[in-house]
PDB file as gemmi writes it, atoms N, CA and C in Angstrom:
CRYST1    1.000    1.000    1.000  90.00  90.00  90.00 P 1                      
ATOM      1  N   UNK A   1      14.474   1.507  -3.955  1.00  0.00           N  
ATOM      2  CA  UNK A   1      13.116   1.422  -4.446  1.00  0.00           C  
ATOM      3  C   UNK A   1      12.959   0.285  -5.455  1.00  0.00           C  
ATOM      4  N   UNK A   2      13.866  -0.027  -5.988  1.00  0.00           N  
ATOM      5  CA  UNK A   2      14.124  -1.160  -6.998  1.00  0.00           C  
ATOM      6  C   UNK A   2      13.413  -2.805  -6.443  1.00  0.00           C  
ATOM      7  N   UNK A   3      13.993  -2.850  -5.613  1.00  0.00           N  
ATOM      8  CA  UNK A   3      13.374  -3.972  -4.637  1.00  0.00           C  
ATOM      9  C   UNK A   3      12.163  -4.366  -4.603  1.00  0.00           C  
ATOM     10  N   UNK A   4      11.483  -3.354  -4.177  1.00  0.00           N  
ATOM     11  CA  UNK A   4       9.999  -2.923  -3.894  1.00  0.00           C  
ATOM     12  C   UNK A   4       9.672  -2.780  -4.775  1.00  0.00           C  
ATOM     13  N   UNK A   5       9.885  -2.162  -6.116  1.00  0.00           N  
ATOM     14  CA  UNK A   5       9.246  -1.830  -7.176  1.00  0.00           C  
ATOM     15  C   UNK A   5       8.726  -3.561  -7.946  1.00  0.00           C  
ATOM     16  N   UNK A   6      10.415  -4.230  -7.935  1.00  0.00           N  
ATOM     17  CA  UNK A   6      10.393  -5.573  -8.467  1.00  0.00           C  
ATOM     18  C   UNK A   6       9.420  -6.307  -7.541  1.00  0.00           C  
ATOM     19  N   UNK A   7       9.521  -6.676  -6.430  1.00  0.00           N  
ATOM     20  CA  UNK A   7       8.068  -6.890  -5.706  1.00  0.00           C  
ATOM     21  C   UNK A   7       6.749  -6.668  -5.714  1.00  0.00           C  
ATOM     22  N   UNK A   8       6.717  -5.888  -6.026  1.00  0.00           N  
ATOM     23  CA  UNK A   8       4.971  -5.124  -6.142  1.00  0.00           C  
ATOM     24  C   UNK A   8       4.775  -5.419  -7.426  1.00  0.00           C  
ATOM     25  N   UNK A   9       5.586  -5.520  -8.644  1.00  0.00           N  
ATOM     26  CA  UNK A   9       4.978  -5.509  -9.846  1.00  0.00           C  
ATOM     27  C   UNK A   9       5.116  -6.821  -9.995  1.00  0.00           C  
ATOM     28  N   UNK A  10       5.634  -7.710  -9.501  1.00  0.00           N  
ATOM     29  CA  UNK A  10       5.605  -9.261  -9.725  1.00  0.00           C  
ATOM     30  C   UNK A  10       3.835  -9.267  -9.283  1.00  0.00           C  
ATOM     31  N   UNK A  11       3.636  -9.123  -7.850  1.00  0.00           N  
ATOM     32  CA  UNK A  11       2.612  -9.478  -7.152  1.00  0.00           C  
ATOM     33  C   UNK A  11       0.928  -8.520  -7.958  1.00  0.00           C  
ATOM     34  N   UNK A  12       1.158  -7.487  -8.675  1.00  0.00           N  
ATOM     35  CA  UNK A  12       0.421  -6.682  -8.864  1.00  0.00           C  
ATOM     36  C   UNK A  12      -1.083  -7.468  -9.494  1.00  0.00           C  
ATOM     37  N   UNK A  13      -0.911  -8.052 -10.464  1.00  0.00           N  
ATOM     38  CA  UNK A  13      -2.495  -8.689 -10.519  1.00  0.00           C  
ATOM     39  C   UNK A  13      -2.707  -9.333  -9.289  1.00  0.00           C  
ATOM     40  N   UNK A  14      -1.980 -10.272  -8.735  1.00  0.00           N  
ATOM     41  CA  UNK A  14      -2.305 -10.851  -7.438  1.00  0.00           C  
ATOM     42  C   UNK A  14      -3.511  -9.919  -6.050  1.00  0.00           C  
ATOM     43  N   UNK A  15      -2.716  -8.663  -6.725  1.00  0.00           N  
ATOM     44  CA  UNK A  15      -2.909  -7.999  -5.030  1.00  0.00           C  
ATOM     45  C   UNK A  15      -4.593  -6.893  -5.683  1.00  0.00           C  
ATOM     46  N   UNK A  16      -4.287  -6.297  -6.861  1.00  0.00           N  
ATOM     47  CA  UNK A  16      -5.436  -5.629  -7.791  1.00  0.00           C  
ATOM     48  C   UNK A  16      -6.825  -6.541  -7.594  1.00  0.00           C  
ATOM     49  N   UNK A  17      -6.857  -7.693  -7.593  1.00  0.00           N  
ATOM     50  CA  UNK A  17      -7.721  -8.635  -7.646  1.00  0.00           C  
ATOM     51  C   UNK A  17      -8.221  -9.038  -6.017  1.00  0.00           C  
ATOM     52  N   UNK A  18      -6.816  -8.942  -5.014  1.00  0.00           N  
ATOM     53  CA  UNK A  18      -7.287  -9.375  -4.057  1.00  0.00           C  
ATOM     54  C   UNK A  18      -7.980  -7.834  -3.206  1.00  0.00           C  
ATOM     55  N   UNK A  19      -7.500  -6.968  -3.596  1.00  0.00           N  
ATOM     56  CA  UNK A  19      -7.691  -5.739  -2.500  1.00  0.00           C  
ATOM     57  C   UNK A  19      -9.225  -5.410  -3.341  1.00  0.00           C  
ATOM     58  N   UNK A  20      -9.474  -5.673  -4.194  1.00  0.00           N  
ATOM     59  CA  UNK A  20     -11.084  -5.797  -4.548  1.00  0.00           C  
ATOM     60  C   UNK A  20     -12.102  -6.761  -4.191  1.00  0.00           C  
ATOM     61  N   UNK A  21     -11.310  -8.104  -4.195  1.00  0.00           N  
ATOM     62  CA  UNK A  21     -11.732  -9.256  -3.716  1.00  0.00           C  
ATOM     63  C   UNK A  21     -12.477  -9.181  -2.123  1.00  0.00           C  
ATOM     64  N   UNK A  22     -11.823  -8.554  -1.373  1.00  0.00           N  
ATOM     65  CA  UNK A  22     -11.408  -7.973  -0.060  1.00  0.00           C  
ATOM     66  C   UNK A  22     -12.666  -7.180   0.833  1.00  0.00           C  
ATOM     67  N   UNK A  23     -13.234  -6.073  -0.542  1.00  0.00           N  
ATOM     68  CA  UNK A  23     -13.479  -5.381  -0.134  1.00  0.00           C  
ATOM     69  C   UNK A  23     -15.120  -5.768  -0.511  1.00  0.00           C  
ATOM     70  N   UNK A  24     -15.738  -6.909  -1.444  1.00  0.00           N  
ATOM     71  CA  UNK A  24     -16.886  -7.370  -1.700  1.00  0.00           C  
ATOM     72  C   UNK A  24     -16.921  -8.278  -0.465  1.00  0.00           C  
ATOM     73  N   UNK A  25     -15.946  -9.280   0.050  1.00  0.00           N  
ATOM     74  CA  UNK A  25     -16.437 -10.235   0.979  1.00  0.00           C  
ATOM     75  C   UNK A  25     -16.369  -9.488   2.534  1.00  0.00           C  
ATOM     76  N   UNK A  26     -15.866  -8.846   2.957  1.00  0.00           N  
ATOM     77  CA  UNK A  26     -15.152  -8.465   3.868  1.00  0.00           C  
ATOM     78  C   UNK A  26     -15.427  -6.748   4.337  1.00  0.00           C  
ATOM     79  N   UNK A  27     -16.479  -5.892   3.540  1.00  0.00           N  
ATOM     80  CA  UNK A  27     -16.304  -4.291   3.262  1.00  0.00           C  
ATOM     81  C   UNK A  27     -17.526  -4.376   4.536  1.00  0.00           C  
ATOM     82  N   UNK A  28     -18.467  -5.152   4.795  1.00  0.00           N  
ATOM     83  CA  UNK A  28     -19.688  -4.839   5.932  1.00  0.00           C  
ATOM     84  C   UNK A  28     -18.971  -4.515   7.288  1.00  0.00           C  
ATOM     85  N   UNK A  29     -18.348  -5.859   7.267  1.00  0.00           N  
ATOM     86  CA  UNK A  29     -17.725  -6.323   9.032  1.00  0.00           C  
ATOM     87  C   UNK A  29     -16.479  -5.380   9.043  1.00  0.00           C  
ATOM     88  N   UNK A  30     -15.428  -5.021   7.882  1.00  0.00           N  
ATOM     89  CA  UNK A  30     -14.739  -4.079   8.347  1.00  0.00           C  
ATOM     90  C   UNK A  30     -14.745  -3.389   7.052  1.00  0.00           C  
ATOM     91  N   UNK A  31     -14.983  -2.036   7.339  1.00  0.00           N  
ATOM     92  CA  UNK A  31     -15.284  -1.122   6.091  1.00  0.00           C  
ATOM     93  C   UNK A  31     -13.927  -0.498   5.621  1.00  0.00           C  
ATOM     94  N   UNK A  32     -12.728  -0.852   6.937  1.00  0.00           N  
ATOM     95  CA  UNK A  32     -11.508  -0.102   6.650  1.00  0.00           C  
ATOM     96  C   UNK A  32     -10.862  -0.912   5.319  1.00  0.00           C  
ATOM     97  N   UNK A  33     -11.176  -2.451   4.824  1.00  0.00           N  
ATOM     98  CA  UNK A  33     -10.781  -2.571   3.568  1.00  0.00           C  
ATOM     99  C   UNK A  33     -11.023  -1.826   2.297  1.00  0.00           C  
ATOM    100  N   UNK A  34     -12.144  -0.876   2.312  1.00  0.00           N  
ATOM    101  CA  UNK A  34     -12.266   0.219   1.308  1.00  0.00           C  
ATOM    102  C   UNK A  34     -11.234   1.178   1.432  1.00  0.00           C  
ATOM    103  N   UNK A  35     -10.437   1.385   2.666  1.00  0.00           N  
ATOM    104  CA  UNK A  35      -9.168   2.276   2.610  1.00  0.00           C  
ATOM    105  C   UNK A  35      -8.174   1.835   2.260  1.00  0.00           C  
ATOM    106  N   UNK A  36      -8.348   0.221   2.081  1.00  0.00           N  
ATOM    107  CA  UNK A  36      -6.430  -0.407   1.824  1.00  0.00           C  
ATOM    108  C   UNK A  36      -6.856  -0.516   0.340  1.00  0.00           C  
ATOM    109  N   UNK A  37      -7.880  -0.804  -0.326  1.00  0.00           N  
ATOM    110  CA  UNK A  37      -8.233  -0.641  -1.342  1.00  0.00           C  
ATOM    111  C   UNK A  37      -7.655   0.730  -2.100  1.00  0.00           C  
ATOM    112  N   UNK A  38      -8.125   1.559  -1.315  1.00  0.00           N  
ATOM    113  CA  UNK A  38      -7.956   3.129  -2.420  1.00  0.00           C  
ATOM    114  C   UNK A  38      -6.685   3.297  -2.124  1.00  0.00           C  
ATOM    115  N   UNK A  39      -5.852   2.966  -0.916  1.00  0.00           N  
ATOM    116  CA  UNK A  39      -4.226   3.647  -0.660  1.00  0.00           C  
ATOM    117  C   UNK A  39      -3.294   2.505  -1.200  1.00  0.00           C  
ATOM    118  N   UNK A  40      -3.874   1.214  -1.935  1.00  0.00           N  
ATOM    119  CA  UNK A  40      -2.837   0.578  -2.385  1.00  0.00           C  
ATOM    120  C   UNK A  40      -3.028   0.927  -3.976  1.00  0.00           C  
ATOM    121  N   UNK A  41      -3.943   1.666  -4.500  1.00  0.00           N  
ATOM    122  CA  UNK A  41      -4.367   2.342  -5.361  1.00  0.00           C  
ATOM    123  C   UNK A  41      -3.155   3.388  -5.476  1.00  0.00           C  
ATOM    124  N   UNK A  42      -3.082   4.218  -4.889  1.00  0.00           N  
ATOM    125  CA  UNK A  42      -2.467   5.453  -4.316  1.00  0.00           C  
ATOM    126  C   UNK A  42      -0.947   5.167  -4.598  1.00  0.00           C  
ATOM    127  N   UNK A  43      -0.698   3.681  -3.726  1.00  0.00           N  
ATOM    128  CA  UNK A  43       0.333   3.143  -4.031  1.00  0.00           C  
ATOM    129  C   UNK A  43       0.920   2.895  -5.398  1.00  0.00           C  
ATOM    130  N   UNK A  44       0.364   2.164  -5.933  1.00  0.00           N  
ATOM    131  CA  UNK A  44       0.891   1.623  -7.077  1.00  0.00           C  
ATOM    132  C   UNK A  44       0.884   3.233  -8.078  1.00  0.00           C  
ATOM    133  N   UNK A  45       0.274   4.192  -8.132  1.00  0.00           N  
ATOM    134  CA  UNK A  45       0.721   5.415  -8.478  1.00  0.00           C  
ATOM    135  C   UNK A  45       1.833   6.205  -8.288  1.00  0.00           C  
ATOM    136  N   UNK A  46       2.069   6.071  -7.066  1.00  0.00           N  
ATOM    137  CA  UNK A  46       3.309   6.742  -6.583  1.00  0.00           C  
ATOM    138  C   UNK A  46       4.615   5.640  -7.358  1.00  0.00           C  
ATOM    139  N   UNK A  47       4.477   4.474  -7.124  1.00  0.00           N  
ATOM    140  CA  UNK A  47       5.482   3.616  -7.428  1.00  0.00           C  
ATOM    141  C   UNK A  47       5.663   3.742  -9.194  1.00  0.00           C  
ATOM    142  N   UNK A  48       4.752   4.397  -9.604  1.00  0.00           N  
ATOM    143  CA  UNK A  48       4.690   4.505 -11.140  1.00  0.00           C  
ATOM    144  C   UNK A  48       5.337   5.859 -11.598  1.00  0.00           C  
ATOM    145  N   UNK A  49       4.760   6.759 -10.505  1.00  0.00           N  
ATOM    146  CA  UNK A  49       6.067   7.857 -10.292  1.00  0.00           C  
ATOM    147  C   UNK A  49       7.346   7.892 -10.051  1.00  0.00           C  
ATOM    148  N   UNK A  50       7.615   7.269  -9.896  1.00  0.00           N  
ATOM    149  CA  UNK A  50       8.822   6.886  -8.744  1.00  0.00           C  
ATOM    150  C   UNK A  50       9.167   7.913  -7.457  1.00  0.00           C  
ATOM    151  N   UNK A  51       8.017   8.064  -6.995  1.00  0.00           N  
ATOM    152  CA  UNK A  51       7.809   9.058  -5.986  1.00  0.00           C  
ATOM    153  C   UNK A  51       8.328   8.023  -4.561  1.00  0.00           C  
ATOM    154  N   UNK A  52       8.892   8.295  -3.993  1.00  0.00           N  
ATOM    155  CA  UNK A  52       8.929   8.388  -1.976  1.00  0.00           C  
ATOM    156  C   UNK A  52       7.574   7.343  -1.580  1.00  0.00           C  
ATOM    157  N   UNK A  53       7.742   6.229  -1.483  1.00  0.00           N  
ATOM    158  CA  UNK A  53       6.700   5.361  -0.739  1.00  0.00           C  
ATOM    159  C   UNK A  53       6.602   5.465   0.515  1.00  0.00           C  
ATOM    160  N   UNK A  54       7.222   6.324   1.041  1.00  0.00           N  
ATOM    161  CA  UNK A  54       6.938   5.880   2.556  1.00  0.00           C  
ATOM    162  C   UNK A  54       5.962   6.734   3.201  1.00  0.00           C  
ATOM    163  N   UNK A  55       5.354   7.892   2.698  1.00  0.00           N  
ATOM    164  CA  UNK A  55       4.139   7.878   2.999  1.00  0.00           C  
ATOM    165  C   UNK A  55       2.909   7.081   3.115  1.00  0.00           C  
ATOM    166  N   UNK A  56       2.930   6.356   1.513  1.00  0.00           N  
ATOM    167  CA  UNK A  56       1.894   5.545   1.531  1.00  0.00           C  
ATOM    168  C   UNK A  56       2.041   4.576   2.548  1.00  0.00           C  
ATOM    169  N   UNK A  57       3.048   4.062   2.738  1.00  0.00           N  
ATOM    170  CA  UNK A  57       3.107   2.596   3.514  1.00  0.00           C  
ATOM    171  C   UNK A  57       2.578   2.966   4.635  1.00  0.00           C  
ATOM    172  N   UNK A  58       3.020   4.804   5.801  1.00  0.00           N  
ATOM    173  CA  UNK A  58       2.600   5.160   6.554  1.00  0.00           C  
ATOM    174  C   UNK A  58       1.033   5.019   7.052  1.00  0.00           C  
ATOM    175  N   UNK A  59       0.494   5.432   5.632  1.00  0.00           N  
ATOM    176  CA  UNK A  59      -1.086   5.450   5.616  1.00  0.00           C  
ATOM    177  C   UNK A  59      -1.964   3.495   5.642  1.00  0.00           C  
ATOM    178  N   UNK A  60      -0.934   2.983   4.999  1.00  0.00           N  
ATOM    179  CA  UNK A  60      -1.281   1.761   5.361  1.00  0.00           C  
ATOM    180  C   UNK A  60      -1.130   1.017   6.836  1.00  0.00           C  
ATOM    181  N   UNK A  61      -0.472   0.904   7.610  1.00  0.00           N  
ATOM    182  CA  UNK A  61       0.280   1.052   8.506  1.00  0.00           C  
ATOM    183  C   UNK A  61      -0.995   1.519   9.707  1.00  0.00           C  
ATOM    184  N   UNK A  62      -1.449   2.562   9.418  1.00  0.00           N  
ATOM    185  CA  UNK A  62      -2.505   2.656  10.046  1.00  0.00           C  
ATOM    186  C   UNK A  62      -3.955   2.542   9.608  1.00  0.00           C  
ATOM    187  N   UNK A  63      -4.059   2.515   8.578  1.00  0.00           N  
ATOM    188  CA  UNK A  63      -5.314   2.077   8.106  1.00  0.00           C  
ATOM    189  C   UNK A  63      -5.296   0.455   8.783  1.00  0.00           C  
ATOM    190  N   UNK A  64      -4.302  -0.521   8.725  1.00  0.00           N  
ATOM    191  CA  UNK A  64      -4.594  -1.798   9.111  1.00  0.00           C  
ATOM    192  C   UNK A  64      -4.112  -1.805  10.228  1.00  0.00           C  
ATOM    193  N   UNK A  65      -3.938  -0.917  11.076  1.00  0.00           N  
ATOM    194  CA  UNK A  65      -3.312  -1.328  12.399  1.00  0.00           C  
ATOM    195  C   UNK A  65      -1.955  -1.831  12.565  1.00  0.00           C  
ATOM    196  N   UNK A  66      -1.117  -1.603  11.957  1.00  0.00           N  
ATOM    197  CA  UNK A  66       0.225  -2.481  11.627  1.00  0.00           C  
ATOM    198  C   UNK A  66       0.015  -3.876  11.121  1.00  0.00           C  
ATOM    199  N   UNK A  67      -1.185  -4.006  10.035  1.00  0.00           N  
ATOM    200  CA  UNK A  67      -1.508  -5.200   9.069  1.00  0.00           C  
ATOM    201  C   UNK A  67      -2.226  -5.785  10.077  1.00  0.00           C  
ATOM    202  N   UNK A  68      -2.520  -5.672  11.210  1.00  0.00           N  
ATOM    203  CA  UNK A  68      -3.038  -6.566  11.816  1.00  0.00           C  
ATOM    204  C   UNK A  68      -4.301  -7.729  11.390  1.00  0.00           C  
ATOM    205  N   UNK A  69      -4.778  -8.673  11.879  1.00  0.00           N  
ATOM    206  CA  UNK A  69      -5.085  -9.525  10.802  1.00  0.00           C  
ATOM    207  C   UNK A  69      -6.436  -9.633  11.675  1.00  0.00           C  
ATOM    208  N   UNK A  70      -8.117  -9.604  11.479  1.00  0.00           N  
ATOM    209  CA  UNK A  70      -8.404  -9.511  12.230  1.00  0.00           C  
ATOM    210  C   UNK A  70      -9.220 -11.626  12.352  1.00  0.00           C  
ATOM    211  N   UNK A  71      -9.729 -11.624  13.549  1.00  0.00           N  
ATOM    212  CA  UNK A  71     -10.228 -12.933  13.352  1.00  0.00           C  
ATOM    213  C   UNK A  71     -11.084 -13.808  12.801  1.00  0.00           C  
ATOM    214  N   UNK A  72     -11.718 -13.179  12.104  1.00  0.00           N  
ATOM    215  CA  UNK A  72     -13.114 -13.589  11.835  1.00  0.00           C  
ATOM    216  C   UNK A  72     -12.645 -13.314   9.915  1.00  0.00           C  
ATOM    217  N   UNK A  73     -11.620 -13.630   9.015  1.00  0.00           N  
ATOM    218  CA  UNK A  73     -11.589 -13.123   7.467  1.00  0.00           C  
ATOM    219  C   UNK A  73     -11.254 -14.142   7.309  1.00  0.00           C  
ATOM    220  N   UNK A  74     -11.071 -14.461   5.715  1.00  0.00           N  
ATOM    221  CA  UNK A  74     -10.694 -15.247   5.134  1.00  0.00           C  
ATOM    222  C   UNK A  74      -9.168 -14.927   4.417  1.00  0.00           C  
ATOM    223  N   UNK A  75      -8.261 -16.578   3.965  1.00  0.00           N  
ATOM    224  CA  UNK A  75      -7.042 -16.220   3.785  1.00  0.00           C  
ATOM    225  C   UNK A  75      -6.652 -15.503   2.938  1.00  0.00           C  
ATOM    226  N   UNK A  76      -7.200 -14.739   1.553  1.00  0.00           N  
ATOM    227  CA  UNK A  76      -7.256 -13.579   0.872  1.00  0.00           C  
ATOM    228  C   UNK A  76      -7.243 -12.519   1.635  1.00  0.00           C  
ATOM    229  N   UNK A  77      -8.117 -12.190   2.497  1.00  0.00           N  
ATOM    230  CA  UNK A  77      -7.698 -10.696   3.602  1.00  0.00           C  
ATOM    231  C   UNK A  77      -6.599 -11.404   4.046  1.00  0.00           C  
ATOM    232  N   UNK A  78      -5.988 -12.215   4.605  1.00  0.00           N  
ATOM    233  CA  UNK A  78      -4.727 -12.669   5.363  1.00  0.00           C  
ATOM    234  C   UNK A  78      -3.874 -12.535   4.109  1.00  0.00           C  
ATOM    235  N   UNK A  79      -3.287 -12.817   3.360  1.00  0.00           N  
ATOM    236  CA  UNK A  79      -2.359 -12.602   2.084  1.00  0.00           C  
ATOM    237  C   UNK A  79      -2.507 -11.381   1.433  1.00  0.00           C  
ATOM    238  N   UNK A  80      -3.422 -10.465   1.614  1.00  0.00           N  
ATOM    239  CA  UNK A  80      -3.352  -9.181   1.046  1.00  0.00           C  
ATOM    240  C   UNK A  80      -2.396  -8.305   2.206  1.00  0.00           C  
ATOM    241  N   UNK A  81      -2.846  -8.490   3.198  1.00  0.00           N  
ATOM    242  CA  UNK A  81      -2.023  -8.022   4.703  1.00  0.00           C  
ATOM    243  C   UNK A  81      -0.722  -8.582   4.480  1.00  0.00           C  
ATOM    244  N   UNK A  82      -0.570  -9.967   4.458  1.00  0.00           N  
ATOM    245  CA  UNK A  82       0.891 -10.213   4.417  1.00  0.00           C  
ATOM    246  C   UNK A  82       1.943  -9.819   3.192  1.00  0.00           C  
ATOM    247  N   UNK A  83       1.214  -9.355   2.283  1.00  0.00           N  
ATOM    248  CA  UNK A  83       1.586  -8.390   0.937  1.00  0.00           C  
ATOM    249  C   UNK A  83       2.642  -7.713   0.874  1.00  0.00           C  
ATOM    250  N   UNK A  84       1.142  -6.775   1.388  1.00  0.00           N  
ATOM    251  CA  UNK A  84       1.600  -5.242   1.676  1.00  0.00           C  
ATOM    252  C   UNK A  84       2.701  -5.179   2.680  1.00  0.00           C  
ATOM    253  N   UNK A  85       2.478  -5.627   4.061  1.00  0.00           N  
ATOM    254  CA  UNK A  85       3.872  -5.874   4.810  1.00  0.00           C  
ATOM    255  C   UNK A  85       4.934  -6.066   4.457  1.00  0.00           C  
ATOM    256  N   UNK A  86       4.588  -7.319   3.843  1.00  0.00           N  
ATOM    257  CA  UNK A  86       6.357  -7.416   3.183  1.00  0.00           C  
ATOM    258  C   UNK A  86       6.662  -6.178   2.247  1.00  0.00           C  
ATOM    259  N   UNK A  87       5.957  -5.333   1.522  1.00  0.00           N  
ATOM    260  CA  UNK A  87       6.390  -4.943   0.600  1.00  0.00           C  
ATOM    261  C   UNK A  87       6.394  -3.370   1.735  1.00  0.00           C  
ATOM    262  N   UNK A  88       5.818  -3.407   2.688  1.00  0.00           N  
ATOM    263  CA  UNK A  88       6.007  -2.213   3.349  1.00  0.00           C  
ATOM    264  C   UNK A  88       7.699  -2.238   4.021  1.00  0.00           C  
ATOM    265  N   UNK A  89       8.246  -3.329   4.329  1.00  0.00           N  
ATOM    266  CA  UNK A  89       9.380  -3.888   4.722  1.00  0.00           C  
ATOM    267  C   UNK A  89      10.475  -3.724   4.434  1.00  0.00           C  
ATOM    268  N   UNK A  90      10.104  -4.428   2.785  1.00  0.00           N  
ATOM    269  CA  UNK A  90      11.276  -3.698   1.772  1.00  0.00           C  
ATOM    270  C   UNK A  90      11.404  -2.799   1.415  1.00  0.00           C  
ATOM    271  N   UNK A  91      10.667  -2.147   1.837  1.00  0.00           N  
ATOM    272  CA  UNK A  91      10.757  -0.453   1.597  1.00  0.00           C  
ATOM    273  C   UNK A  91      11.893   0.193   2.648  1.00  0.00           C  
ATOM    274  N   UNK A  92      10.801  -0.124   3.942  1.00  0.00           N  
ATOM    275  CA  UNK A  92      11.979   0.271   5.098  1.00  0.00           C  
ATOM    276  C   UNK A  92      13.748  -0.378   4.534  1.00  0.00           C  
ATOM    277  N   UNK A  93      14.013  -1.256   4.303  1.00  0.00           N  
ATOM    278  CA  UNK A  93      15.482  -0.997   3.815  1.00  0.00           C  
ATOM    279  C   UNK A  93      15.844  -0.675   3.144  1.00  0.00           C  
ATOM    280  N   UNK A  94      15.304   0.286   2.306  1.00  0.00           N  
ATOM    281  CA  UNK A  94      15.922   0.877   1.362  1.00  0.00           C  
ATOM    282  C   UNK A  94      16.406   1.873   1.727  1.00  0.00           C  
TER     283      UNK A  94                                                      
END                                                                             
């Protein structure tokens, strides 16, 4: 969890800013950024717990389709996706 923890908290204003960012430009055309919003929320709680992430990542995972990226966003939705992935990633090896 160390990994991931050191990851996520490097990136954490980065991602706080973008998963809000996200959800003003981007919340009409796909409303599911209000869910990566509240479960990376969710996230960074659990990780403050030091609770078992792999639920959350689960819930991410499908909230984005396996991050999928869709065509029509800008590279802030693309770097919030590629984020979380990686950090869903380093999880899986732990």
């Amino acid at each position: 969890m160390t990994a991931v923890k050191d990851y996520l908290d490097e990136r954490q204003e980065k991602l706080e800013f973008f998963t809000k960012a996200i959800t003003n430009a981007h919340g009409k055309n796909h409303p599911e950024v209000f869910d990566v919003r509240d479960e990376y929320v969710k996230l960074q709680l659990a990780l403050d717990a030091k609770d078992n992430l792999d639920d959350n990542f689960a819930e991410l995972r499908q909230t984005t389709n396996n991050y999928a990226i869709p065509n029509d966003v800008c590279p802030v939705f693309e770097a919030t996706y590629h984020m979380l992935e990686t950090a869903d990633a380093i999880n899986a090896q732990a």
